[in-house]
C-alpha positions as CSV (number, residue, x, y, z in Angstrom):
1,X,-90.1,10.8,-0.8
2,X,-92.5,9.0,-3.1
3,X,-90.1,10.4,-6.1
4,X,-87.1,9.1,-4.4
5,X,-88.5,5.9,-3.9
6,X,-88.6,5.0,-7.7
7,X,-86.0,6.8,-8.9
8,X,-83.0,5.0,-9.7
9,X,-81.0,6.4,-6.8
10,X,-83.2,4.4,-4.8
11,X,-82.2,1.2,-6.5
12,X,-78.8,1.8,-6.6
13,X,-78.7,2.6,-2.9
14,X,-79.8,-0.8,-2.4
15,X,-78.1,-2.5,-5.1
16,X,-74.3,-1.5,-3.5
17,X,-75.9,-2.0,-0.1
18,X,-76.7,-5.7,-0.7
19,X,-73.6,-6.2,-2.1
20,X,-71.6,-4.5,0.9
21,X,-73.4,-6.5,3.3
22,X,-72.9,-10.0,1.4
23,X,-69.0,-8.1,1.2
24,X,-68.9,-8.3,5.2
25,X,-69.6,-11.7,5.2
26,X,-66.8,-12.4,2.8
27,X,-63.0,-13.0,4.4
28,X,-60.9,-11.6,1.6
29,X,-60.9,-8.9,-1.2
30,X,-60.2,-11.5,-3.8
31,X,-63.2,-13.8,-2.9
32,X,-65.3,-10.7,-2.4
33,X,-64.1,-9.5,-6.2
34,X,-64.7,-13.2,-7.9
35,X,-68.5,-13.5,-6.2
36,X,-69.1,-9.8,-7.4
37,X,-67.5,-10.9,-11.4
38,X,-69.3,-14.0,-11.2
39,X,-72.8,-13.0,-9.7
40,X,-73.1,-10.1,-12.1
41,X,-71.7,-12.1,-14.9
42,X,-74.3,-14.2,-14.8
43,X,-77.2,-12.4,-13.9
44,X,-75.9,-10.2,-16.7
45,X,-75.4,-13.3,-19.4
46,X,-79.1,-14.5,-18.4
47,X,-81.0,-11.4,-18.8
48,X,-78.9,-10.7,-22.1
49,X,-80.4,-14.1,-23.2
50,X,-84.0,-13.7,-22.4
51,X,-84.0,-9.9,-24.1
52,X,-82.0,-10.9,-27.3
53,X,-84.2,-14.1,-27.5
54,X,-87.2,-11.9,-27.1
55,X,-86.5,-9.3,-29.4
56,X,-83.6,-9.7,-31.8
57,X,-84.8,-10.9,-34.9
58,X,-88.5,-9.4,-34.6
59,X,-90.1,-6.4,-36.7
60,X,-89.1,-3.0,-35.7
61,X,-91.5,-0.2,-36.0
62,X,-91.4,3.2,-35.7
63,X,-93.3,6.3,-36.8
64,X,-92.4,6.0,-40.6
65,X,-93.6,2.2,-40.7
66,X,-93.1,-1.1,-39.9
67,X,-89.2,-0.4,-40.8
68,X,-86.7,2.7,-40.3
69,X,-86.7,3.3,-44.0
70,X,-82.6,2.6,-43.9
71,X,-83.3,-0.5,-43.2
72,X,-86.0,-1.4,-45.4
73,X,-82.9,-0.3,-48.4
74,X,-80.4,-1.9,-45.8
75,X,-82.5,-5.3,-45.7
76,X,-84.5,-5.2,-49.2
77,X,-82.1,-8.3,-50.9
78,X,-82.8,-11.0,-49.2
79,X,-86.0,-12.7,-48.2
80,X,-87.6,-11.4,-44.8
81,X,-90.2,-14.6,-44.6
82,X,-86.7,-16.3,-43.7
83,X,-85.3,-13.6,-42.0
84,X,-87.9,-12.5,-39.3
85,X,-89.6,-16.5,-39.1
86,X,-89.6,-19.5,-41.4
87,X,-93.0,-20.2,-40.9
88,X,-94.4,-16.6,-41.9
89,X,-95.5,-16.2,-45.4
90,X,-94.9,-13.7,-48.3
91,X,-98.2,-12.1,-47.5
92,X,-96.0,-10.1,-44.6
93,X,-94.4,-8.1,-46.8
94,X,-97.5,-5.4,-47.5
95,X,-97.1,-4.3,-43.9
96,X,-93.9,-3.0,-44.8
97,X,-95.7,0.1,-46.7
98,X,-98.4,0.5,-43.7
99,X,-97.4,3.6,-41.4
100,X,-96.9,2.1,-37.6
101,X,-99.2,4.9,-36.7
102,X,-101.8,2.9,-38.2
103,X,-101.5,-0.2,-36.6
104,X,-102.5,-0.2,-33.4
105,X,-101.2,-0.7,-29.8
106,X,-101.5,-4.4,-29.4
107,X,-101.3,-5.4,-32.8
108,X,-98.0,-3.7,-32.6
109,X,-97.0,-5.5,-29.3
110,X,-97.8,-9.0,-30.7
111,X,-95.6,-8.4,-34.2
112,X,-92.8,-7.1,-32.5
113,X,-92.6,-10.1,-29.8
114,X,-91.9,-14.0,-29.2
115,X,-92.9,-16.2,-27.7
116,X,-90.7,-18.7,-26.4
117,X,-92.8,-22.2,-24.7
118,X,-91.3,-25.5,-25.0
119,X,-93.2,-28.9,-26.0
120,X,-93.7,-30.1,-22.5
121,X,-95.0,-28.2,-19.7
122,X,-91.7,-29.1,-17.5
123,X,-89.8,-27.3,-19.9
124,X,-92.4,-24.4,-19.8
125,X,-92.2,-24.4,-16.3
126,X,-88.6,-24.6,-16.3
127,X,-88.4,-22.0,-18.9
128,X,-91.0,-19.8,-17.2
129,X,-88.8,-19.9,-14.0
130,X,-85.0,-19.2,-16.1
131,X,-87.0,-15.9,-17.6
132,X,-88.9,-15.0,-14.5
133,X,-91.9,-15.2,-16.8
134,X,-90.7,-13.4,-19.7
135,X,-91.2,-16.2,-21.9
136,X,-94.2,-15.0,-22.3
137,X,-92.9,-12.1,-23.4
138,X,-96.2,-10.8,-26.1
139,X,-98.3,-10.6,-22.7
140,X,-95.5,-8.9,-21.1
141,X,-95.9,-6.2,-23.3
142,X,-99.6,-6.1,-24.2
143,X,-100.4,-6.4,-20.0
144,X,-97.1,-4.7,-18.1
145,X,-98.5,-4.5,-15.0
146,X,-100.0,-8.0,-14.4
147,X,-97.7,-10.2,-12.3
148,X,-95.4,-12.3,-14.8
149,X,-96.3,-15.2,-12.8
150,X,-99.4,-14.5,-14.2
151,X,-98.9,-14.5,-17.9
152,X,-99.1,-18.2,-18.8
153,X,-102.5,-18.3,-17.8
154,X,-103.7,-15.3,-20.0
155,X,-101.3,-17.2,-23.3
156,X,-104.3,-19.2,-24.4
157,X,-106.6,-16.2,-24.3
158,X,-104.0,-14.1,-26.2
159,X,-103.7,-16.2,-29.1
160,X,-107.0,-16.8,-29.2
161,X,-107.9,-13.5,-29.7
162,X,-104.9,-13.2,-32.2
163,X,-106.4,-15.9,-34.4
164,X,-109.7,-14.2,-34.1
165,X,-108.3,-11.1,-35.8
166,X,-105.7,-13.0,-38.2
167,X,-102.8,-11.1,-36.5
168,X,-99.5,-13.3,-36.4
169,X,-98.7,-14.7,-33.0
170,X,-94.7,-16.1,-32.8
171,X,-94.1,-18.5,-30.3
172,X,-91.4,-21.0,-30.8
173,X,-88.9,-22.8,-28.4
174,X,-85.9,-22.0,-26.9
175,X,-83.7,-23.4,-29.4
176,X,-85.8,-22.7,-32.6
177,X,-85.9,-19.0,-31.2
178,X,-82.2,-18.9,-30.4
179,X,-81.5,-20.6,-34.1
180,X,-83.8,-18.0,-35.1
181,X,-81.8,-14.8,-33.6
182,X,-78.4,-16.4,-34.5
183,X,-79.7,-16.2,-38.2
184,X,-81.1,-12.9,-38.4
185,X,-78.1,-11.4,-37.1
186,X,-75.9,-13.8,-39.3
187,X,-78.1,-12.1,-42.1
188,X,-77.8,-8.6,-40.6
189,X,-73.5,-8.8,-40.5
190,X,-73.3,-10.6,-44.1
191,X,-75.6,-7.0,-45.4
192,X,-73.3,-4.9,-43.1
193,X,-70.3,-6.4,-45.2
194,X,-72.0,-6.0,-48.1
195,X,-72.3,-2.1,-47.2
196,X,-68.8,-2.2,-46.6
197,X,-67.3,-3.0,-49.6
């Protein structure tokens, strides 16, 4: 039972039963097919936004380094400072030849993350609410299991104990981050052309 419970069968028992009962309550088939389009549309477009935000853009690391070595070759012609963030320096590129293996857990967790906080703290709220808290997306990963409602009060802590150990913390905003994604994968198409020819 305790198997069933968190398996995805579970989830997806309760996933088609929601929408069957919200179904019932619905007169026709074509209002009940537009709510279902437009619910999952834009659930869909909202948690697309928060991962790629997140994510897209960052370091990726895996057992061989900081890189897949394809795309260390794939990306080695243009400058990553301006690729990965404009405010990281030239002194990033060393970790390129360091094995992932040797950089540990929550080093790894805080490279390969953003950030994303606005100037004010009504747009942090509001932002903190959009994401469900995965703004805050570093502590997300260094701390799964503590409530995201609860990761904005352990932020400070975080990148206090990041400056501590000079390991590069990213936060930016919303935009800035969204600028920041639409670049590297501007950068990523123009090398897949390149590839191409």
């Amino acid at each position: 039972m305790i198997n069933f419970i968190f398996s995805k069968n579970f989830f997806s028992f309760f996933f088609f039963r929601y929408f069957a009962i919200i179904g019932y309550f619905i007169d026709n088939f074509f209002d009940r097919f537009v709510y279902f389009l437009l619910s999952q549309g834009s659930c869909g477009l909202l948690l697309a936004s928060v991962f790629a935000l997140n994510h897209n853009g960052m370091p990726v690391m895996n057992k061989e380094g900081l890189f897949p070595s394809y795309f260390f070759h794939f990306f080695s012609s243009f400058s990553f400072p301006a690729f990965f963030w404009k405010s990281q320096s030239i002194d990033f590129l060393p970790f390129l030849l360091i094995e992932s293996l040797s950089i540990d857990y929550f080093s790894r967790q805080i490279l390969t993350g953003r950030a994303v906080i606005q100037n004010s703290k009504l747009g942090t709220a509001f932002m903190t609410w959009f994401t469900g808290g995965l703004n805050y997306q570093i502590e997300h990963h260094l701390f799964p299991m503590v409530a995201r409602h609860h990761l904005g009060k352990i932020h400070p802590v975080v990148k206090q104990m990041c400056k501590k150990h000079g390991i590069k913390y990213h936060q930016t905003t919303f935009l800035d981050g969204s600028w920041e994604v639409i670049r590297a994968l501007d950068q990523v198409q123009k090398e897949a052309q390149k590839m191409e020819n």
